[in-house]
DRENKOLLO-798293 format. One record per atom (N, C-alpha, C): residue number from 1; x negated, y, z. Coordinates in Angstrom, 2 decimals, always signed. Layout:
<kedrens>
NUM, X, Y, Z
...
</kedrens>
This chain:
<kedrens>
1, -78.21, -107.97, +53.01
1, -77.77, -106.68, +53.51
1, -77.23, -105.82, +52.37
2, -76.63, -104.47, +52.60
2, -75.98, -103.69, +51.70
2, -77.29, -103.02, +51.14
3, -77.08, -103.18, +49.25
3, -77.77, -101.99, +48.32
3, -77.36, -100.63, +48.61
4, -75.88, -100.59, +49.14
4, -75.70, -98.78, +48.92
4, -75.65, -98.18, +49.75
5, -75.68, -98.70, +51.73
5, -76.51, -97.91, +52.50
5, -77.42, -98.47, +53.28
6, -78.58, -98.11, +53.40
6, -79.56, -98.50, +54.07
6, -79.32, -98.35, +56.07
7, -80.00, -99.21, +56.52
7, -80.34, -99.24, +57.72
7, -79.97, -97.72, +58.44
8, -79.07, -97.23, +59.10
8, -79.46, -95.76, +59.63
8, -79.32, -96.12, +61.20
9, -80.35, -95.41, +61.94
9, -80.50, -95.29, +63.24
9, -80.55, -93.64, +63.95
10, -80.05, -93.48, +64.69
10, -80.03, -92.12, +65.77
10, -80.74, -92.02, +66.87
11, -80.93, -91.28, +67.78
11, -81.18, -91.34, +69.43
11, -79.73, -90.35, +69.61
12, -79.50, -90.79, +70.94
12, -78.41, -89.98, +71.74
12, -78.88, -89.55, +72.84
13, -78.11, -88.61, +73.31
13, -78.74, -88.02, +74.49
13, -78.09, -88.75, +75.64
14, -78.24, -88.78, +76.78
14, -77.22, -89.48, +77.97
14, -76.05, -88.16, +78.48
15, -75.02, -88.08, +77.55
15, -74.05, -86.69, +77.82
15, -73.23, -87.52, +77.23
16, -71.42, -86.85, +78.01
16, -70.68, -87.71, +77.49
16, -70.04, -87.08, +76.02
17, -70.96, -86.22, +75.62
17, -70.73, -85.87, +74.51
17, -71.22, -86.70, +73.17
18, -72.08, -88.05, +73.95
18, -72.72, -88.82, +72.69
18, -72.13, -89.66, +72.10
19, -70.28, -89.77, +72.35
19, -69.82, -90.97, +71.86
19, -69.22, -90.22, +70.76
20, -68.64, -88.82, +70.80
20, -68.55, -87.99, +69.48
20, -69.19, -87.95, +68.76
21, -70.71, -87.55, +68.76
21, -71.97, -87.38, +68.30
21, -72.23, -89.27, +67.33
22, -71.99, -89.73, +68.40
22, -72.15, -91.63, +67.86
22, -70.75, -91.52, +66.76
23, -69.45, -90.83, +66.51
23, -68.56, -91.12, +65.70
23, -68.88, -90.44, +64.59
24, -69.63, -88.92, +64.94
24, -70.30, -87.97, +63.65
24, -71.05, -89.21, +62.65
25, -71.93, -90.06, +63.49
25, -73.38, -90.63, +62.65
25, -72.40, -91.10, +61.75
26, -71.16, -92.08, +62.20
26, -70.83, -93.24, +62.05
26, -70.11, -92.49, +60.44
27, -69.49, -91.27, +60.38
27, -68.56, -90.55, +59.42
27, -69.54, -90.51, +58.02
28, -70.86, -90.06, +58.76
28, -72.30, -89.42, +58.00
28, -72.89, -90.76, +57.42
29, -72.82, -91.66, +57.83
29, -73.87, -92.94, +57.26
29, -72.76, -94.04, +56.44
30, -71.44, -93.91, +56.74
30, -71.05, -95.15, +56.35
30, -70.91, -95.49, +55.28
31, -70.93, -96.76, +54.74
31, -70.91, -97.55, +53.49
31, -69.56, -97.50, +53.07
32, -69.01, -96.66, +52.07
32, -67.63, -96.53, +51.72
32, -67.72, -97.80, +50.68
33, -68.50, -97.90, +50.28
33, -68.74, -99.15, +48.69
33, -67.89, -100.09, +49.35
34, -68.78, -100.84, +50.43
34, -67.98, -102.11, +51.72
34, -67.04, -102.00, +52.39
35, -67.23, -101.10, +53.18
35, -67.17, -100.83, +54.64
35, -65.58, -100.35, +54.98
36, -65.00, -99.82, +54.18
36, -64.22, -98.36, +54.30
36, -63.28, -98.63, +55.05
37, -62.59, -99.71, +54.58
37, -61.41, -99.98, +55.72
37, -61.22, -100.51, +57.08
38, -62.70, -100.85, +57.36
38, -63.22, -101.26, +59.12
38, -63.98, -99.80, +59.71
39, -64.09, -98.54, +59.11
39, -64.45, -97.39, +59.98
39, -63.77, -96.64, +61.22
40, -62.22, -97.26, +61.36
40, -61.30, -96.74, +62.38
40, -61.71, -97.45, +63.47
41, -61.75, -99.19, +63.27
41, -62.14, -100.42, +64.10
41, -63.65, -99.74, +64.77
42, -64.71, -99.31, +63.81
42, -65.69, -99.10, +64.31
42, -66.02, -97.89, +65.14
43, -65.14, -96.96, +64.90
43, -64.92, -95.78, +65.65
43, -64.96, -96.25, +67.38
44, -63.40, -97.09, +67.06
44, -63.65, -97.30, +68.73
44, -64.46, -97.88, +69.43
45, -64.90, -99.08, +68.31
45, -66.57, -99.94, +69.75
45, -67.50, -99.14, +69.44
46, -68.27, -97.97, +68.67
46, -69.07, -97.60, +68.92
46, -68.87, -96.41, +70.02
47, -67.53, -95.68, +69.92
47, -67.31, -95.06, +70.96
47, -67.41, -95.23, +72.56
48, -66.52, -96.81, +72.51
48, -66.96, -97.74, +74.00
48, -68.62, -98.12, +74.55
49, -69.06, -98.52, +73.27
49, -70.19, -98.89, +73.40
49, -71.39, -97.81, +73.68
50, -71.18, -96.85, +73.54
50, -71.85, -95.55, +73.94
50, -71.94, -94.81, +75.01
51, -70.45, -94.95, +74.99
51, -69.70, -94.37, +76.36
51, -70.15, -95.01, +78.01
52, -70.52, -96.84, +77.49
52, -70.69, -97.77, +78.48
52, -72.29, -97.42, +78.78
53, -72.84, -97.13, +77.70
53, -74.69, -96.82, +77.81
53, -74.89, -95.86, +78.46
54, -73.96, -94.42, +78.12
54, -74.39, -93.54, +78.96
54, -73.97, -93.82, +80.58
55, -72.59, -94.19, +81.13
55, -72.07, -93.94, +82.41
55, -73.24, -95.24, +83.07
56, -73.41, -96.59, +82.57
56, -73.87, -97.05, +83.46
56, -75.79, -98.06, +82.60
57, -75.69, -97.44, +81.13
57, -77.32, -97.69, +81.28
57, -78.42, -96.66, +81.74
58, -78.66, -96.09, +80.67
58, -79.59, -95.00, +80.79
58, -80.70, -94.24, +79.60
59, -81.61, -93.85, +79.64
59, -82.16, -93.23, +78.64
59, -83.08, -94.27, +78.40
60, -83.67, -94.47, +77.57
60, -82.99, -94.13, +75.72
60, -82.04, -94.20, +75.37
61, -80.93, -93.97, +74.82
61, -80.04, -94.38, +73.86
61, -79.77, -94.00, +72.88
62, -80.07, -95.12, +71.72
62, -79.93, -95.18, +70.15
62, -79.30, -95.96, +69.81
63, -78.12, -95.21, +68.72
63, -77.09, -96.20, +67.65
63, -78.16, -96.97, +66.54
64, -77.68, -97.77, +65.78
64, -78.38, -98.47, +64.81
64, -76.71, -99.09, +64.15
65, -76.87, -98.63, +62.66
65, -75.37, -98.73, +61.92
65, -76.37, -99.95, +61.11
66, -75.90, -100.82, +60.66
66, -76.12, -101.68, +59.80
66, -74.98, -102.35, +58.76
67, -74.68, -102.21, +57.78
67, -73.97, -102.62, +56.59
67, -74.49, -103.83, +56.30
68, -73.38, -104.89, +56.39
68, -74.31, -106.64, +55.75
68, -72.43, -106.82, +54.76
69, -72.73, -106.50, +53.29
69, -72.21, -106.41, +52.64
69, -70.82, -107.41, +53.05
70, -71.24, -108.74, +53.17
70, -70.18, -110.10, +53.25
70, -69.69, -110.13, +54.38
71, -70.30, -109.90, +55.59
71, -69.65, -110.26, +56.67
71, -69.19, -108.98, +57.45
72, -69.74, -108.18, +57.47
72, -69.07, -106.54, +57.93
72, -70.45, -105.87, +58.68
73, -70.03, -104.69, +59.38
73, -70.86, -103.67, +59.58
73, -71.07, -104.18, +61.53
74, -72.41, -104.15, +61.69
74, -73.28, -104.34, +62.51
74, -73.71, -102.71, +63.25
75, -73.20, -103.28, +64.41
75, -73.21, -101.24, +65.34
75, -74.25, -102.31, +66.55
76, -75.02, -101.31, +67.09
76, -76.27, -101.86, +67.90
76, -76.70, -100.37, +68.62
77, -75.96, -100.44, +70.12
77, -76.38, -99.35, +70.77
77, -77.71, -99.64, +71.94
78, -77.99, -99.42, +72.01
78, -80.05, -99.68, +72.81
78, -79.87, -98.81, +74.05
79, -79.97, -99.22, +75.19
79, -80.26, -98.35, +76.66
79, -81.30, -98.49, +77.40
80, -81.63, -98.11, +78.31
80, -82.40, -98.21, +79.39
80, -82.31, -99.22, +80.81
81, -80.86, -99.31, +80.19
81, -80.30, -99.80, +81.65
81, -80.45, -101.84, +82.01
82, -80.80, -102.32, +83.02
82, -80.47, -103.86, +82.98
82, -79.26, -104.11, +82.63
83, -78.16, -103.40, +83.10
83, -76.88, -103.85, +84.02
83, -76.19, -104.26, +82.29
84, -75.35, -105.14, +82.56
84, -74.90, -105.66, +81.53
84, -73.70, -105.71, +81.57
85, -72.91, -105.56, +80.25
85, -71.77, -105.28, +79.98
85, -70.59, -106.25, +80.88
86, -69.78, -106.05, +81.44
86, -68.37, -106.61, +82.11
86, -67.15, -106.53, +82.09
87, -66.50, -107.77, +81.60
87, -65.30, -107.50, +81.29
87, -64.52, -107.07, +82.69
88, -63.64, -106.27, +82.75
88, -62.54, -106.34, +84.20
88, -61.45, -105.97, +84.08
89, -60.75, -106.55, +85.09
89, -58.79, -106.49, +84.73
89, -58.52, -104.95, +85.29
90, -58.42, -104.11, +84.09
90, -58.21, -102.74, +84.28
90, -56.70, -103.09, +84.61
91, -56.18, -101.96, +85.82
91, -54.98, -101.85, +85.99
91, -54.72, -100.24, +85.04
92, -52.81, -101.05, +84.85
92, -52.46, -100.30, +83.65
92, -52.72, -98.41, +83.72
93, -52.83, -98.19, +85.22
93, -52.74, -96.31, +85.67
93, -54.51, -96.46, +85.17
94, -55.47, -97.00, +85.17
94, -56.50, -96.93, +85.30
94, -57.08, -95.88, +83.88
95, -58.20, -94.90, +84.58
95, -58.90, -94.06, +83.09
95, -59.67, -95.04, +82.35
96, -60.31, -96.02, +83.24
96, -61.41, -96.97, +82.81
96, -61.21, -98.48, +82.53
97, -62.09, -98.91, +82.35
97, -62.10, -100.84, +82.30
97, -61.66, -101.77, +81.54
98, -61.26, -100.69, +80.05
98, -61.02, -101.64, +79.07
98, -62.06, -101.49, +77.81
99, -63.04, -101.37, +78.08
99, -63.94, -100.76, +76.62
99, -64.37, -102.60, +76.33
100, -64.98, -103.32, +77.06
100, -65.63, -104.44, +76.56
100, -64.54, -105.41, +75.88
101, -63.09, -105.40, +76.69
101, -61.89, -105.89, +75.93
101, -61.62, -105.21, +74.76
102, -61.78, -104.15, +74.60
102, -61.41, -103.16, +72.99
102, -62.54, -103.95, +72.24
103, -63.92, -103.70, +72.41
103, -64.88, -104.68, +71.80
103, -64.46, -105.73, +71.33
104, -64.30, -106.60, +71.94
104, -64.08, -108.02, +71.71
104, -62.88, -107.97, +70.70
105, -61.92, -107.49, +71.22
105, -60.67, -107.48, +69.99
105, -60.65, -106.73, +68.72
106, -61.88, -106.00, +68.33
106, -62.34, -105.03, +67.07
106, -63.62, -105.99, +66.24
107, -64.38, -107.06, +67.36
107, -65.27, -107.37, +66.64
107, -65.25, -108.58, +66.22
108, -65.75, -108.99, +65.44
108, -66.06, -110.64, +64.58
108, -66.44, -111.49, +65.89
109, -68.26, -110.74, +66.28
109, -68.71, -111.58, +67.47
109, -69.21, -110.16, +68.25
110, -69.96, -110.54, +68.89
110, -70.40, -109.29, +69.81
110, -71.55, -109.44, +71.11
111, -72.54, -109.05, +71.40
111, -73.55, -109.88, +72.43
111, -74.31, -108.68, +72.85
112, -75.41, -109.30, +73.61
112, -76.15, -108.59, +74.23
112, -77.50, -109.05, +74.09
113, -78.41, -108.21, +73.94
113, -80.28, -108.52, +73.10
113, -80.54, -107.85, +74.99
114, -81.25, -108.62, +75.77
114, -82.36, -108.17, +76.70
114, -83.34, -108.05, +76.24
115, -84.28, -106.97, +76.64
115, -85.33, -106.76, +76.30
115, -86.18, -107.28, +77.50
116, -86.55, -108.46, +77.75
116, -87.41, -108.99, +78.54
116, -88.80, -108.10, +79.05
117, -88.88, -107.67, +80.08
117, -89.85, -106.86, +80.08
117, -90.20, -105.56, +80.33
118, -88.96, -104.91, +79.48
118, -88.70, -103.68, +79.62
118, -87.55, -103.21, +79.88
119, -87.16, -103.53, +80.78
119, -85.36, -103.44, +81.37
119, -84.91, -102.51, +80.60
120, -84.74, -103.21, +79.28
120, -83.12, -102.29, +78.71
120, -82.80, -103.41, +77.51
121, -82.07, -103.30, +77.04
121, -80.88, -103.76, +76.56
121, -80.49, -103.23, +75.04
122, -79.86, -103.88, +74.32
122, -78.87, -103.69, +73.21
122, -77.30, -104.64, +73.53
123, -76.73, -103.64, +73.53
123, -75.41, -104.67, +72.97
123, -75.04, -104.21, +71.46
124, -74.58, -105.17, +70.71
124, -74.12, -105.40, +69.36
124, -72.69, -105.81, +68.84
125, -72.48, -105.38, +67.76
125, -70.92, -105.60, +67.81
125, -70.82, -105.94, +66.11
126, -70.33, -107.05, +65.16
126, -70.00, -107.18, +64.34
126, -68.42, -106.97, +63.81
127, -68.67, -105.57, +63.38
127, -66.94, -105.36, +62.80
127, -66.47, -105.53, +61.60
128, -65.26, -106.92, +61.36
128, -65.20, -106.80, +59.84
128, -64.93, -106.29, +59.21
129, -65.18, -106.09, +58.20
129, -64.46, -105.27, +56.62
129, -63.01, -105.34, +56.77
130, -62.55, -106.39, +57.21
130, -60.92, -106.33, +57.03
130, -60.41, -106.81, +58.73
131, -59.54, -105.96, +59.31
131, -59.58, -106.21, +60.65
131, -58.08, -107.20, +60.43
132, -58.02, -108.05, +61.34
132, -57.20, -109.01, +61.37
132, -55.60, -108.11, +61.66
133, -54.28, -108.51, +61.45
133, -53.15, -108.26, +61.09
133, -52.72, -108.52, +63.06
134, -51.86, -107.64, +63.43
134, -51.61, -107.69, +64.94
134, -50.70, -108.81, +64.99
135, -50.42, -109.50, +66.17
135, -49.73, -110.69, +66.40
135, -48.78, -110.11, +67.35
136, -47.34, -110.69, +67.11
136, -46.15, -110.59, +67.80
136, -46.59, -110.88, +69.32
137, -46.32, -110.37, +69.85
137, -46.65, -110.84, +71.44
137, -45.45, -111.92, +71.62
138, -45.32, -113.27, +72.24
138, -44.39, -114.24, +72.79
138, -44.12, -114.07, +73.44
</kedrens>
């Protein structure tokens, strides 16, 4: 893991004001040593990923930023909720239905921790240090 920032974790409130609040932590904790040029990438899945906890998990919800020097920065949002993340074919007029596709295309890998037991959840998102170069569409 990273020497120059340690582990930082938050609670959020369930308001849709917590995915700002989740971009504040993210401004406040990050590892500039590593990190610096994957903080835009991480902006948006922790934004999605927040955004998805409040509308359809529930309370608790806590960020957890993690810095792993070599492979990139580890975002881990925690809910209340069972219901688990879904991809769906947002149509293009749509406000909603592309956050788990933004995920996937920002992160290395990306999953989901059940908490057996206590119906709630983490999803996780590994974003690299260096985000891949956009591809010509064919």
């Amino acid at each position: 893991m990273c020497s120059s920032s340690p582990r930082a974790q938050t609670p959020l409130p369930v308001h849709p004001s917590s995915a700002r609040l989740a971009r504040r932590f993210l401004d406040e904790h990050w590892c500039h040593d590593h990190a610096g040029t994957a903080l835009a990438a991480a902006q948006v899945v922790v934004s999605e990923l927040v955004t998805n906890a409040v509308r359809h998990g529930g309370p608790p919800i806590a960020l957890a930023l993690d810095c792993d020097a070599g492979d990139g920065v580890v975002l881990a949002v925690s809910d209340g909720g069972r219901r688990l993340p879904e991809q769906v074919a947002a149509l293009p007029d749509a406000v909603g239905g592309r956050g788990v596709h933004l995920v996937q295309l920002l992160s290395s890998e990306w999953g989901v921790r059940p908490h057996d037991g206590r119906g709630t959840k983490t999803v996780w998102s590994r974003v690299p240090l260096a985000q891949p170069s956009a591809r010509p569409s064919a």
